[in-house]
C-alpha positions as CSV (number, residue, x, y, z in Angstrom):
1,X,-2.2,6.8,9.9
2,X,-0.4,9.5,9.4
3,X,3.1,8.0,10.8
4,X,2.4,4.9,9.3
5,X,2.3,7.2,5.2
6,X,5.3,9.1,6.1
7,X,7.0,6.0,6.9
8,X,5.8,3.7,4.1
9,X,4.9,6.5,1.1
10,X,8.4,6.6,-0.7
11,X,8.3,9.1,-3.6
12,X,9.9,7.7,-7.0
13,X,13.0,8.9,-8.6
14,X,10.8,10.1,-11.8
15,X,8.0,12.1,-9.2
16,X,11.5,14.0,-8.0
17,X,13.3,14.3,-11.3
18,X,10.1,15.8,-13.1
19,X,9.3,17.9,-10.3
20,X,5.8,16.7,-10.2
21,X,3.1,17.7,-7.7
22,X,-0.3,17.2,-7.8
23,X,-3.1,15.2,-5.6
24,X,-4.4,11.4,-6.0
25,X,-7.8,10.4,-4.9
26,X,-8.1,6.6,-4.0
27,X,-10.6,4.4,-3.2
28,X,-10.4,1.4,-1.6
29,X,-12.1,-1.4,0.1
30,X,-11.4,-3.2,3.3
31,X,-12.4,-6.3,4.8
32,X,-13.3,-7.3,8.3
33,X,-9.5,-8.6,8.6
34,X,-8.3,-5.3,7.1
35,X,-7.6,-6.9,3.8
36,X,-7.7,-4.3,0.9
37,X,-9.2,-5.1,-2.6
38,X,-11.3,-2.6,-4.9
39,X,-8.8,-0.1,-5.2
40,X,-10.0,2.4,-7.5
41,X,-8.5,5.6,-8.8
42,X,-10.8,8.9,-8.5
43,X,-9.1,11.8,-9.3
44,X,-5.5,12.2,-10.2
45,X,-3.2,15.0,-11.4
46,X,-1.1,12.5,-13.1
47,X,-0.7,8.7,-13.0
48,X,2.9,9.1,-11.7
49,X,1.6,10.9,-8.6
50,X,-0.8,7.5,-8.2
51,X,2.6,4.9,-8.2
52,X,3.3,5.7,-4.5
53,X,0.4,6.0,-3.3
54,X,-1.4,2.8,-4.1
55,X,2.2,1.1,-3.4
56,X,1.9,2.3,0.0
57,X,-1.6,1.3,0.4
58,X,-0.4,-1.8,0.0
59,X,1.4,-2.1,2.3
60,X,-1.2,-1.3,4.5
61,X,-3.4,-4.6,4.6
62,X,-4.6,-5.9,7.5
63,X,-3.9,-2.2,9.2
64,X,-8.0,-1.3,8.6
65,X,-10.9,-1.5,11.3
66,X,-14.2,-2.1,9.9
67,X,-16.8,0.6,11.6
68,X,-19.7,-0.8,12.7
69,X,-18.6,-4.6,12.2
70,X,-19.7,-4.8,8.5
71,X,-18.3,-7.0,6.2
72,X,-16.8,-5.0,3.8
73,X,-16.5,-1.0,4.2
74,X,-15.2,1.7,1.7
75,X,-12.5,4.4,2.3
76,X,-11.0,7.3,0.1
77,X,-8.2,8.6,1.0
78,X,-6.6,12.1,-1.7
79,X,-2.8,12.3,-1.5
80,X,-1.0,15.6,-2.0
81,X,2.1,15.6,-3.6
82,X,4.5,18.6,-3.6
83,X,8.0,19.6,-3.5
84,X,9.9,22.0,-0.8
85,X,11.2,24.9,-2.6
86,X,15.5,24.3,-2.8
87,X,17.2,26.9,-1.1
88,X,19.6,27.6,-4.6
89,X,18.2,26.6,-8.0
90,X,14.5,28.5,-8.0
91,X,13.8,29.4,-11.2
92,X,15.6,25.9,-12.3
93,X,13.0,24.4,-10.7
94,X,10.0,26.5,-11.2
95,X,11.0,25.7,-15.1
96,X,10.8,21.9,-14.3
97,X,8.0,21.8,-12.5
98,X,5.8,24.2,-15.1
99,X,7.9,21.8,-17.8
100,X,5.3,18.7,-15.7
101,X,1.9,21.2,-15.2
102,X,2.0,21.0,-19.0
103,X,2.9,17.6,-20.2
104,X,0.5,15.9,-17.1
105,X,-2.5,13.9,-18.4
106,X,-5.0,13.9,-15.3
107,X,-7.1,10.9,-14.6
108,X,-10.8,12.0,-14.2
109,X,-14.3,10.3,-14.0
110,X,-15.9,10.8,-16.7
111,X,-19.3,9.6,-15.3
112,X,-20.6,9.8,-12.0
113,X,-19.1,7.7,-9.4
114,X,-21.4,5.9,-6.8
115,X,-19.9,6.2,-3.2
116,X,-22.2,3.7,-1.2
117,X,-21.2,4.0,2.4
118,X,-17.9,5.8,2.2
119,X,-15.0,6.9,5.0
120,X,-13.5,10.4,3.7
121,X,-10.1,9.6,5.1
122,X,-8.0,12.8,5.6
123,X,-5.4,14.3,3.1
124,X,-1.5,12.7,3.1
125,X,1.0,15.2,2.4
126,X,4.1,14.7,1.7
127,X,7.1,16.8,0.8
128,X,9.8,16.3,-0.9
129,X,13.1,17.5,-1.5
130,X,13.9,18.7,-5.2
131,X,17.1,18.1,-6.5
């Protein structure tokens, strides 16, 4: 899973050049043929941070396996999305990146959120490079 993110997950030109970082929480569901459908939005820092994500997910159907042979099973799956600190540039960057913290708008639940029989998947990370 984790080789198959790195590889697929590509981070968008506006995620770099507004220094954004934050987490995503996705749910999905997945089909006995690994099919995805349901694919809901928990949690998310910013709906930028979400754009990758659920592009990549897509681009996971028909990678699933079904525990237990049901029909139909549920998966979330947070994403962490951060930037490496640049070598030169520090405090240019620190200024862009607190310049996104302010303007984000986070995507919460404002209700409670029923989880049925869910997989907990384990965090993607990914890095990137700030220009």
């Amino acid at each position: 899973m984790k080789s198959f993110f790195k590889n697929n997950l590509v981070v968008s030109p506006d995620i770099i050049n507004n220094k954004a970082a934050g987490v995503a929480v996705i749910k999905f569901t997945a089909d006995v043929d690994g099919n995805l459908s349901k694919l809901v939005i928990y949690y998310a820092d910013d709906y930028l941070l979400t754009i990758p994500a659920i592009e990549a997910l897509k681009k996971s159907t028909k990678k699933w396996i079904i525990p237990n042979k049901e029909k139909f099973h549920d998966f979330i799956i947070p994403f962490s999305i951060s930037f490496n600190n640049p070598a030169t540039g520090v405090a240019y960057v620190q200024s862009e990146a607190y310049e996104f913290y302010k303007r984000r708008r986070p995507i919460i639940a404002n209700d409670q959120i029923p989880l049925n029989a869910a997989t907990l998947l384990p965090t993607v990370v990914v890095k990137y490079d700030a220009e």
